[in-house]
ROFI-266151 format. One record per atom (N, C-alpha, C): atom name; x, z, y; residue number from 1. Coordinates in steps of 0.05 Angstrom, whole numbers, plus 5000, padded with zeros to 4 digits. Example, Ala and Ser with C-alpha at 12.3 -4.5 7.8 and 13.67 -1.06 7.14 Angstrom:
# residues 2
+------+------+------+------+------+
! name !   px !   pz !   py ! resi !
+------+------+------+------+------+
!    N ! 5264 ! 5156 ! 4886 !    1 !
!   CA ! 5246 ! 5156 ! 4910 !    1 !
!    C ! 5264 ! 5156 ! 4934 !    1 !
!    N ! 5257 ! 5142 ! 4955 !    2 !
!   CA ! 5273 ! 5143 ! 4979 !    2 !
!    C ! 5258 ! 5157 ! 5001 !    2 !
+------+------+------+------+------+
This chain:
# residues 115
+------+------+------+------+------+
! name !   px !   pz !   py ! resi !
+------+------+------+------+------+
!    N ! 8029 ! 5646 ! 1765 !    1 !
!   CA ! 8039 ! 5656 ! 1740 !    1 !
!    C ! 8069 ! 5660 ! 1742 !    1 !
!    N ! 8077 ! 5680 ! 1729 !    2 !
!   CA ! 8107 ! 5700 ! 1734 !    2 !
!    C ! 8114 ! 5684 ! 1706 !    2 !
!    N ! 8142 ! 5669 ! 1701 !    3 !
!   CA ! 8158 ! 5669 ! 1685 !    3 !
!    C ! 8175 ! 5687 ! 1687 !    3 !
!    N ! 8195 ! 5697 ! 1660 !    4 !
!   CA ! 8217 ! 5718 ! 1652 !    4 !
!    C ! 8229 ! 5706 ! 1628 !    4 !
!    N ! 8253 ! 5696 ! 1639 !    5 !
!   CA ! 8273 ! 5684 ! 1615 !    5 !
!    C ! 8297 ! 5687 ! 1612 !    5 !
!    N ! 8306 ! 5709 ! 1591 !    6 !
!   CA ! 8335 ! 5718 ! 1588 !    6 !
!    C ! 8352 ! 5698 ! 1569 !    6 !
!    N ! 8376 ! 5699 ! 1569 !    7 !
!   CA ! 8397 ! 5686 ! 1555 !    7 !
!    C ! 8420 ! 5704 ! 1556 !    7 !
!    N ! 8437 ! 5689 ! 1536 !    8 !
!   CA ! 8468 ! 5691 ! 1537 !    8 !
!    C ! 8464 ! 5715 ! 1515 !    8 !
!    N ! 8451 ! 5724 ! 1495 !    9 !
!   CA ! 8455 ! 5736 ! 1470 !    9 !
!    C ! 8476 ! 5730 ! 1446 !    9 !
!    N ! 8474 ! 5744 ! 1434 !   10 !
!   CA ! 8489 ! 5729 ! 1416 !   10 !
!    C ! 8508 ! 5757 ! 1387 !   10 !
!    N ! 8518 ! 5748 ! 1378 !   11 !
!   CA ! 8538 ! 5757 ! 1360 !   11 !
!    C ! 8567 ! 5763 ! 1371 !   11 !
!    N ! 8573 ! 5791 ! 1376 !   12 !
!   CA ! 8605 ! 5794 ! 1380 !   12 !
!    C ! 8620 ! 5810 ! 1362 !   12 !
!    N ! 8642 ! 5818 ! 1363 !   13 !
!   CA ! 8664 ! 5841 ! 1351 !   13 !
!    C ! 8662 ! 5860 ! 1365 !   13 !
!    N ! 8667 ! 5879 ! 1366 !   14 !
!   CA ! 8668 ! 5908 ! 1377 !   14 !
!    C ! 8693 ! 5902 ! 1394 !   14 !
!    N ! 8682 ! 5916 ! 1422 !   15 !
!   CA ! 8702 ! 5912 ! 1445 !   15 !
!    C ! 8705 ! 5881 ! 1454 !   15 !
!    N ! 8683 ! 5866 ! 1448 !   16 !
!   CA ! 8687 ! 5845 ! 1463 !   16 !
!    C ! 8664 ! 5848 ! 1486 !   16 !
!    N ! 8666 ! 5817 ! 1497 !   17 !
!   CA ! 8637 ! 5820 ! 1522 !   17 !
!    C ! 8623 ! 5793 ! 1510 !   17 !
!    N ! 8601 ! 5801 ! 1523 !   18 !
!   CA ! 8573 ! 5783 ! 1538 !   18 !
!    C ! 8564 ! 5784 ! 1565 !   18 !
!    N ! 8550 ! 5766 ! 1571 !   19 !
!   CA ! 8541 ! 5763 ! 1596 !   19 !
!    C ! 8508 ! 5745 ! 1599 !   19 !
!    N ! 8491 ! 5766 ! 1593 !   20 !
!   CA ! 8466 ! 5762 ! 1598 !   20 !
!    C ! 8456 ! 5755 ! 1619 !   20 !
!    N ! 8436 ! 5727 ! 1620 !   21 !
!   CA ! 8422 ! 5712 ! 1652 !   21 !
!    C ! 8395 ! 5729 ! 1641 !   21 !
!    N ! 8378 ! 5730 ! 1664 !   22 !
!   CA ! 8347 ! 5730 ! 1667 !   22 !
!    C ! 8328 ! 5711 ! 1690 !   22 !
!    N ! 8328 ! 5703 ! 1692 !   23 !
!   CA ! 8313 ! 5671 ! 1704 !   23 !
!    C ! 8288 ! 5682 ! 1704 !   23 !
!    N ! 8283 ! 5689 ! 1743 !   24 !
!   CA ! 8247 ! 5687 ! 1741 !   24 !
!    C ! 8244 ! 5666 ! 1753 !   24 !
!    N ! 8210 ! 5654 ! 1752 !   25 !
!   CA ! 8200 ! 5628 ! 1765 !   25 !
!    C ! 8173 ! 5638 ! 1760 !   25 !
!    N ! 8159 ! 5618 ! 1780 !   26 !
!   CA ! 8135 ! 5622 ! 1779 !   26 !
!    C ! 8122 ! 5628 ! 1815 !   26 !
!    N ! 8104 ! 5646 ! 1811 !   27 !
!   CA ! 8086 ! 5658 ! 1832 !   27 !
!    C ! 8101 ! 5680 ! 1846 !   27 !
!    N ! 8132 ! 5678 ! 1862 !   28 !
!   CA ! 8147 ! 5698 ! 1856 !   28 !
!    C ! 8132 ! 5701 ! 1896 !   28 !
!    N ! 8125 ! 5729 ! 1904 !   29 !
!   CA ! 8131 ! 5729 ! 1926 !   29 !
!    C ! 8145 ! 5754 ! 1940 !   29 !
!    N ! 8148 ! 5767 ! 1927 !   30 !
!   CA ! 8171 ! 5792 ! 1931 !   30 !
!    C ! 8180 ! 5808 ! 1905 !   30 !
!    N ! 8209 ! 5803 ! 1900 !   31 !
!   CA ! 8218 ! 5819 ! 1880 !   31 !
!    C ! 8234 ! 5851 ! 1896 !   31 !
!    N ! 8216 ! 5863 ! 1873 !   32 !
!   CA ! 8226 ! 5889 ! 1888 !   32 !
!    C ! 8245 ! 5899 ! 1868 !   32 !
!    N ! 8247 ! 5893 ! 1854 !   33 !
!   CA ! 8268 ! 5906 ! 1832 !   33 !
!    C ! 8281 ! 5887 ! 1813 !   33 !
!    N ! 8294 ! 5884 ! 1788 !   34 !
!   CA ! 8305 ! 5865 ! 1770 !   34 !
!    C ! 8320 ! 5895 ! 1756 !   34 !
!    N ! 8320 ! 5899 ! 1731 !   35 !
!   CA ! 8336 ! 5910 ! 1713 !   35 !
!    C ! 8336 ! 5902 ! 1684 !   35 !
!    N ! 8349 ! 5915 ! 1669 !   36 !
!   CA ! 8348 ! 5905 ! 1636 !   36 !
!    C ! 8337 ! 5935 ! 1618 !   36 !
!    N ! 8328 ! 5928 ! 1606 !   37 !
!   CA ! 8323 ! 5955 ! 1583 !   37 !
!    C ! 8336 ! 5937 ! 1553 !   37 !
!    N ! 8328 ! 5963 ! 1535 !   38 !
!   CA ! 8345 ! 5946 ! 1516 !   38 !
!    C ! 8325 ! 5958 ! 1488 !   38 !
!    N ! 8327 ! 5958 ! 1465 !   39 !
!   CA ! 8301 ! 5973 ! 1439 !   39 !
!    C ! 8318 ! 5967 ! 1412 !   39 !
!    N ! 8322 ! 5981 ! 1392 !   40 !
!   CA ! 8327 ! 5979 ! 1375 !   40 !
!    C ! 8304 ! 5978 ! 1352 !   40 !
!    N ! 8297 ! 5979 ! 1336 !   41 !
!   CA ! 8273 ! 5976 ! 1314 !   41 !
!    C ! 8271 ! 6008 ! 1310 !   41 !
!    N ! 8245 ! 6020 ! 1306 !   42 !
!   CA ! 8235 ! 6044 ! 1312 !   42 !
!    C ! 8251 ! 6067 ! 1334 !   42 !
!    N ! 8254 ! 6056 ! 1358 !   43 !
!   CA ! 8255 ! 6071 ! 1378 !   43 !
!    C ! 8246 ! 6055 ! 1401 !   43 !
!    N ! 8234 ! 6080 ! 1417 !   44 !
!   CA ! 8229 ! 6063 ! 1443 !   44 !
!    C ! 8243 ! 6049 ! 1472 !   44 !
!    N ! 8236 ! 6040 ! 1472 !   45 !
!   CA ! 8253 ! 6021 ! 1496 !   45 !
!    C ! 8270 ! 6036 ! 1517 !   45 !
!    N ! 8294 ! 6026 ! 1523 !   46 !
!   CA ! 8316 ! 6053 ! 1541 !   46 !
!    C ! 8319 ! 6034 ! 1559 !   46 !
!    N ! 8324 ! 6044 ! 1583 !   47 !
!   CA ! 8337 ! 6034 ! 1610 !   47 !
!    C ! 8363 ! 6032 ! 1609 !   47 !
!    N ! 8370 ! 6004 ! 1616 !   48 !
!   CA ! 8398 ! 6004 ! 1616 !   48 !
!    C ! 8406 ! 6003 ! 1646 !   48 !
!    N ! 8404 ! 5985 ! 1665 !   49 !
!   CA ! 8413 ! 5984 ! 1682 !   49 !
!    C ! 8385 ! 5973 ! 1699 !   49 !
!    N ! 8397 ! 5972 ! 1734 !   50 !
!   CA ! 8379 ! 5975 ! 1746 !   50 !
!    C ! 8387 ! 5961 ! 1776 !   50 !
!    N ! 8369 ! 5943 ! 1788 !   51 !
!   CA ! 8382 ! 5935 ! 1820 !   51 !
!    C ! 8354 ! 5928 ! 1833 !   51 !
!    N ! 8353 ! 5944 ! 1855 !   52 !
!   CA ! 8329 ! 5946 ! 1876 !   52 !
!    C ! 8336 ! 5918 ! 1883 !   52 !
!    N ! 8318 ! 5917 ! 1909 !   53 !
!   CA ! 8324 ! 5897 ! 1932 !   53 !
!    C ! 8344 ! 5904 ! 1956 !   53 !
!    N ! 8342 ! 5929 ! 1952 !   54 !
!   CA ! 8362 ! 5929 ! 1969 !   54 !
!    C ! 8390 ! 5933 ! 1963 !   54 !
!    N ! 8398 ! 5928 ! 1943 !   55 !
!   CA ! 8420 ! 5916 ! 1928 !   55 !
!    C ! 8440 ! 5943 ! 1910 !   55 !
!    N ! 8432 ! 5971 ! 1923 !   56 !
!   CA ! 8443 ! 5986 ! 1898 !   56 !
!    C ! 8440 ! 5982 ! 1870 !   56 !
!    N ! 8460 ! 5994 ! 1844 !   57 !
!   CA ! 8449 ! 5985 ! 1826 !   57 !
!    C ! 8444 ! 6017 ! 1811 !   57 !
!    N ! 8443 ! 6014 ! 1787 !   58 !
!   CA ! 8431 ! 6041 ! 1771 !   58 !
!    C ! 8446 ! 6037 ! 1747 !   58 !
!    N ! 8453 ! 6055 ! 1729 !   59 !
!   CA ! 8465 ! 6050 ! 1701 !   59 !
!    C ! 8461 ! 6082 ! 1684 !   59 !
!    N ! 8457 ! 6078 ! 1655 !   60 !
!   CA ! 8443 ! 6098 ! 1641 !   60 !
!    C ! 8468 ! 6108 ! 1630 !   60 !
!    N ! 8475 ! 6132 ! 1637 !   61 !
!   CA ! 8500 ! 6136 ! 1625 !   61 !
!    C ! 8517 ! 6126 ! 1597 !   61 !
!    N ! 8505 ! 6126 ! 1581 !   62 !
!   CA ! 8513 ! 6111 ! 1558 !   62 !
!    C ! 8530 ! 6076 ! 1561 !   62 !
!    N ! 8530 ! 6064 ! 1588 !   63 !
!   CA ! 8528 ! 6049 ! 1594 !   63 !
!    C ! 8551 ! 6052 ! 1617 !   63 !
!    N ! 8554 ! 6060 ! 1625 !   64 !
!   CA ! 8568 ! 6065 ! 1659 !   64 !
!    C ! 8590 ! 6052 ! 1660 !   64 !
!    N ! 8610 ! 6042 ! 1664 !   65 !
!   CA ! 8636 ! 6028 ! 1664 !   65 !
!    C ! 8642 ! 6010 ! 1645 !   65 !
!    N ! 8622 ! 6007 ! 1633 !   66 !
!   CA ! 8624 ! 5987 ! 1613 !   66 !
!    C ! 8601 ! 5960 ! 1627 !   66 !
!    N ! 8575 ! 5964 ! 1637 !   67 !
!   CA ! 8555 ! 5950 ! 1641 !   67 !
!    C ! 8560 ! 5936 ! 1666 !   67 !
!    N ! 8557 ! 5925 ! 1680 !   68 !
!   CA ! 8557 ! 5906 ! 1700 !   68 !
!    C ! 8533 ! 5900 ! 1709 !   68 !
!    N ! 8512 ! 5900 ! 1728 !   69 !
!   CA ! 8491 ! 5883 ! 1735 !   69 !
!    C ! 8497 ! 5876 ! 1763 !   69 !
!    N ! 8493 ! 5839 ! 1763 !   70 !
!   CA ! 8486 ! 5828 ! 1791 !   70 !
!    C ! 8470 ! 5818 ! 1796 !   70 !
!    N ! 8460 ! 5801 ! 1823 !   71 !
!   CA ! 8436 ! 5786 ! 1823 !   71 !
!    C ! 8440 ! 5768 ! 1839 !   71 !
!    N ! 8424 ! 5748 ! 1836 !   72 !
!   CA ! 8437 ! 5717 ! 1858 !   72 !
!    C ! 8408 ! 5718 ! 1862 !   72 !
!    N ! 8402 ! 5719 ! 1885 !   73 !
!   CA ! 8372 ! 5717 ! 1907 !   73 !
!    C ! 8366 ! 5696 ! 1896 !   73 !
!    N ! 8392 ! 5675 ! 1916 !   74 !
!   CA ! 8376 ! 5647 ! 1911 !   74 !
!    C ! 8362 ! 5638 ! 1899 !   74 !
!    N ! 8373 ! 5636 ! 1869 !   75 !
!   CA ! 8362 ! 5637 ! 1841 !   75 !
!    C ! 8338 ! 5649 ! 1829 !   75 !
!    N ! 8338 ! 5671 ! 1849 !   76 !
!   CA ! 8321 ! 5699 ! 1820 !   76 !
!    C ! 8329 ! 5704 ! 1800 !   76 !
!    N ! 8352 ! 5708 ! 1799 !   77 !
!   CA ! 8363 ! 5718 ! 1765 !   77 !
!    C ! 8375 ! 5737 ! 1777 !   77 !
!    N ! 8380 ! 5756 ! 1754 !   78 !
!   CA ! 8404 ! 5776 ! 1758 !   78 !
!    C ! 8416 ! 5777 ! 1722 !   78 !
!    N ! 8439 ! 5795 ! 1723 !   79 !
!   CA ! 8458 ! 5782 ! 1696 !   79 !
!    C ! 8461 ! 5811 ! 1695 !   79 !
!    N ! 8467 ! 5814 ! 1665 !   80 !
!   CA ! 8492 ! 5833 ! 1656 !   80 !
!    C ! 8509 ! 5823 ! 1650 !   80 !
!    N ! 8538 ! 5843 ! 1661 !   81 !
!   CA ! 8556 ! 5833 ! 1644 !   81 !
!    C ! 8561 ! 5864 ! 1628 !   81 !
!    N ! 8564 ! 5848 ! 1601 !   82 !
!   CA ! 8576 ! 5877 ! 1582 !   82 !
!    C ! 8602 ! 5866 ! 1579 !   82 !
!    N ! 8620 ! 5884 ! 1575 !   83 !
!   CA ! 8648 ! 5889 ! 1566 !   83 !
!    C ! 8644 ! 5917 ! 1558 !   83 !
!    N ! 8668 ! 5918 ! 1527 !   84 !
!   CA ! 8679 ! 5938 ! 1521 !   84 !
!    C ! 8656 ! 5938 ! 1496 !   84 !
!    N ! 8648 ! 5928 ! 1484 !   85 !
!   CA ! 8621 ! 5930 ! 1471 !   85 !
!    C ! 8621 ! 5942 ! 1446 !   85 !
!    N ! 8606 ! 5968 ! 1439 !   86 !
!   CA ! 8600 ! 5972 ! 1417 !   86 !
!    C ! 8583 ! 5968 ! 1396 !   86 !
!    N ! 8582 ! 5969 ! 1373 !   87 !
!   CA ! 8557 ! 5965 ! 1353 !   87 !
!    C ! 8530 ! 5987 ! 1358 !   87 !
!    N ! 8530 ! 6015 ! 1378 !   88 !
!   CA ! 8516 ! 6023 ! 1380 !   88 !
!    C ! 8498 ! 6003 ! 1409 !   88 !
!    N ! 8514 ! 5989 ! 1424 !   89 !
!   CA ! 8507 ! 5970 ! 1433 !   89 !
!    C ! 8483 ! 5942 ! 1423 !   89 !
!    N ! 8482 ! 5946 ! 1398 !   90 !
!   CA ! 8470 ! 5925 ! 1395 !   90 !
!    C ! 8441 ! 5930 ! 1387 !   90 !
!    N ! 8420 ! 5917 ! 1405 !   91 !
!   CA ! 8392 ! 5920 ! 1402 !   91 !
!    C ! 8380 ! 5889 ! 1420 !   91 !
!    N ! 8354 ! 5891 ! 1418 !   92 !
!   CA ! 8341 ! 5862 ! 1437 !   92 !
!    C ! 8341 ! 5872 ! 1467 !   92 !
!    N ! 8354 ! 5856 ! 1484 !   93 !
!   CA ! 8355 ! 5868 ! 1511 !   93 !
!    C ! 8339 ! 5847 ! 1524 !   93 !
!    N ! 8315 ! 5867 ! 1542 !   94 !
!   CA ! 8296 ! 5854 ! 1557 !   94 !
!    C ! 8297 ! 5860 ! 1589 !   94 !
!    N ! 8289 ! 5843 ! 1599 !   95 !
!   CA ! 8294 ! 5832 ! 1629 !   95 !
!    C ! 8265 ! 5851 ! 1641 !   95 !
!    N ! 8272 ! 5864 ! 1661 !   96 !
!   CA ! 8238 ! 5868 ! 1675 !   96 !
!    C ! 8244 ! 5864 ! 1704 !   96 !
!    N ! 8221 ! 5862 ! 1710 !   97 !
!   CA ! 8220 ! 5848 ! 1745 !   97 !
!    C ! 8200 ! 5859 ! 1755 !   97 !
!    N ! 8202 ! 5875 ! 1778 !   98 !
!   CA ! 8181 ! 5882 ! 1791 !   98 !
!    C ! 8168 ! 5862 ! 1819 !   98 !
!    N ! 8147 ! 5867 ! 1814 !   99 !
!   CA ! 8135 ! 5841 ! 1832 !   99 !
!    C ! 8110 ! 5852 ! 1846 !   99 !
!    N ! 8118 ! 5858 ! 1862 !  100 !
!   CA ! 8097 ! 5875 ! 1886 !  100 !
!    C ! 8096 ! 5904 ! 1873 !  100 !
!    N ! 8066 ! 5905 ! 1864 !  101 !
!   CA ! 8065 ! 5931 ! 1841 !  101 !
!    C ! 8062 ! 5921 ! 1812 !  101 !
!    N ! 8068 ! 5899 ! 1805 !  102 !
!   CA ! 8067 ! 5893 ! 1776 !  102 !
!    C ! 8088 ! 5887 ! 1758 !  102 !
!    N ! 8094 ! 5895 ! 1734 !  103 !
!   CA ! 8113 ! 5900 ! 1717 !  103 !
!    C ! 8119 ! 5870 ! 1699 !  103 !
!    N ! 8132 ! 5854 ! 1700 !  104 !
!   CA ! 8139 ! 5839 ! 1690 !  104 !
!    C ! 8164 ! 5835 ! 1669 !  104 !
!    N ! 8154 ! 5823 ! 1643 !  105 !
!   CA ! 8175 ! 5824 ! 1620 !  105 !
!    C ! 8182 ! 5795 ! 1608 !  105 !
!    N ! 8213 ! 5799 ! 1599 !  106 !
!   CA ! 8225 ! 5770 ! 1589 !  106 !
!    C ! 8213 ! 5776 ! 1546 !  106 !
!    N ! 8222 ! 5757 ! 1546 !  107 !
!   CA ! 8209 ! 5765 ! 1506 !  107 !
!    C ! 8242 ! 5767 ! 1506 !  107 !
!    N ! 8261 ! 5779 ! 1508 !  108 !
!   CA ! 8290 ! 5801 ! 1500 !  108 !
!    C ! 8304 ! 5764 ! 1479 !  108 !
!    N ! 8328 ! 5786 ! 1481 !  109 !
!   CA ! 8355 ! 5774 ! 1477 !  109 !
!    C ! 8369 ! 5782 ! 1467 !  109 !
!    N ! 8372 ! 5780 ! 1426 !  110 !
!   CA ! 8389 ! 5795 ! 1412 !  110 !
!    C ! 8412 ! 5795 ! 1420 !  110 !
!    N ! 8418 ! 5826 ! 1425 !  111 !
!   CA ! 8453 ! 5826 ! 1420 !  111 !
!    C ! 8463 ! 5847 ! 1404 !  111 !
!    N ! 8482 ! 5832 ! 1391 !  112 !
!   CA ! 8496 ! 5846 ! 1357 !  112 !
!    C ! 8522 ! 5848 ! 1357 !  112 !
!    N ! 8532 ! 5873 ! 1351 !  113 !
!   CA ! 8555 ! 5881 ! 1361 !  113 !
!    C ! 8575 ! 5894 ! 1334 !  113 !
!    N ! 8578 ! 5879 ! 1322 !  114 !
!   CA ! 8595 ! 5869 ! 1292 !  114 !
!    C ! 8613 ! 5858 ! 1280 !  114 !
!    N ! 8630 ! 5872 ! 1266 !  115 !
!   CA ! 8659 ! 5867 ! 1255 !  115 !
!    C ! 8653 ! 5842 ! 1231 !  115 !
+------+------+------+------+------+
């Protein structure tokens, strides 16, 4: 069994940062991918960023020089870092993990981006 556990949500001001963990555990025997998506309430889920195994990463324009993603093997986690943050920024951001050919999801991590 695949665990998926994000953190580091929270409440900011506009133009500040966060820095989101995702923690897998479990039955892990090859991660082929790690990225974040993100959903606001009646829209569907957007890709935010993105990091294979083989260590490039991906970012959804809306996002690009502002988003950050890394990953620590050791661990199995990979992080965002946001800076520069806007209120259009703020929705539940969820962790996915690919694991062989199967799609794996964290239950997301409000972040709110408010004066």
């Amino acid at each position: 069994q695949v665990q998926v556990v994000e953190s580091g949500g929270g409440l900011v001001q506009p133009g500040g940062s966060l820095r989101l963990s995702c923690a897998v555990s479990g039955s892990i025997f090859s991660i082929r991918a790690m990225g974040w998506y993100r959903q606001t309430p009646g829209k569907q889920r957007e890709y935010v960023a993105g990091m294979p195994s083989g260590g490039s990463t991906n970012y959804a324009d809306s996002v690009k020089g502002r988003f950050t993603i890394s990953r620590d093997n050791a661990k199995n986690t990979v992080y965002l870092q946001m800076n520069s943050l806007k209120p259009e920024d703020t929705a539940v951001y969820y962790c996915n993990v690919l694991l062989g050919t199967s799609n794996y999801w964290g239950q997301g991590t409000q972040v709110t981006v408010s004066s």
